[in-house]
C-alpha positions as CSV (number, residue, x, y, z in Angstrom):
1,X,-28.7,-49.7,66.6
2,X,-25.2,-48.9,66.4
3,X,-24.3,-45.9,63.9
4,X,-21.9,-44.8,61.6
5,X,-21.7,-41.0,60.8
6,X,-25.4,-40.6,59.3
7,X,-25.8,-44.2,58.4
8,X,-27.4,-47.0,60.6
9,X,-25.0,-50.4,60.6
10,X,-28.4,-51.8,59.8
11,X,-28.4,-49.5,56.7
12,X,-25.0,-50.4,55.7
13,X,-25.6,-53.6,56.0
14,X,-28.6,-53.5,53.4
15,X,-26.4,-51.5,50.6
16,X,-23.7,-54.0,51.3
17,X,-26.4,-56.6,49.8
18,X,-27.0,-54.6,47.1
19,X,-23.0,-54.6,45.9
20,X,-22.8,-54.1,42.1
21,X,-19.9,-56.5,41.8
22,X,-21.2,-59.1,44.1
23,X,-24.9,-58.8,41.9
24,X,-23.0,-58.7,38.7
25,X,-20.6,-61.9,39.4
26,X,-24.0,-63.9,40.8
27,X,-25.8,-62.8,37.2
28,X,-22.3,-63.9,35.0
29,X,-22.7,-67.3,37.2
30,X,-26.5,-67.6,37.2
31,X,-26.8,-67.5,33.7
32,X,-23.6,-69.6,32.3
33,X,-21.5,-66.2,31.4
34,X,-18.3,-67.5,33.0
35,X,-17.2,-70.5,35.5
36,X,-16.4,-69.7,38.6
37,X,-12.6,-70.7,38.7
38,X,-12.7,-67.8,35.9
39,X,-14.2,-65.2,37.9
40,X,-11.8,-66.2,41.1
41,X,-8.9,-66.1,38.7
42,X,-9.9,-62.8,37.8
43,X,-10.9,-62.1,41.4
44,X,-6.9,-63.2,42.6
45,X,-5.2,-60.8,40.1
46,X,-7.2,-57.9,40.4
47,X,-6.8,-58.3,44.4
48,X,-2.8,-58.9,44.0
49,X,-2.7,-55.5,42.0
50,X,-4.2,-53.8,44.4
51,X,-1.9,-55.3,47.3
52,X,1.3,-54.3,44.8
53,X,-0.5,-50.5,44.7
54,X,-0.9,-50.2,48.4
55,X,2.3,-51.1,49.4
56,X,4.0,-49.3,46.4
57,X,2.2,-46.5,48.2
58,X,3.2,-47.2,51.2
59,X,6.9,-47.6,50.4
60,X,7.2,-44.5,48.2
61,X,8.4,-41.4,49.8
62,X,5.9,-38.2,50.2
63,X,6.3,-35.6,47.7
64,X,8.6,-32.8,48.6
65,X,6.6,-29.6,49.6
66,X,7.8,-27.7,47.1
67,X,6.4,-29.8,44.8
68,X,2.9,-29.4,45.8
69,X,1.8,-26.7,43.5
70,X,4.4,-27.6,40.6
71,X,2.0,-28.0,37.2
72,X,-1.5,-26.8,38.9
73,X,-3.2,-24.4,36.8
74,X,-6.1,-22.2,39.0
């Protein structure tokens, strides 16, 4: 098959299964932790402050190079 630097799409695949967040949500549903709507509430914000982070990101301007080394202790 198909690869991806040392990794086999096949062997992506199977660790994608194996997501701790997907296994976790499926064990707080299974066993009557939370509702669903609660987890896709949770789901929606945490997604929307990630969007707000990437394209804070994107919109802020590089750091001067000067800057680079300013408060790094070696």
């Amino acid at each position: 098959g198909d690869t991806y630097g040392y990794r086999t799409q096949a062997e992506i695949e199977e660790w994608m299964k194996r997501c701790p967040i997907v296994r976790h949500r499926n064990y707080l549903l299974k066993n009557e932790i939370a509702a669903a709507d609660a987890i896709e509430m949770l789901e929606s914000n945490i997604q929307k402050q990630i969007d707000e982070a990437v394209e804070f990101a994107k919109d802020s301007a590089y750091t001067d190079q000067g800057e680079i080394y300013t408060d790094v202790y070696a």
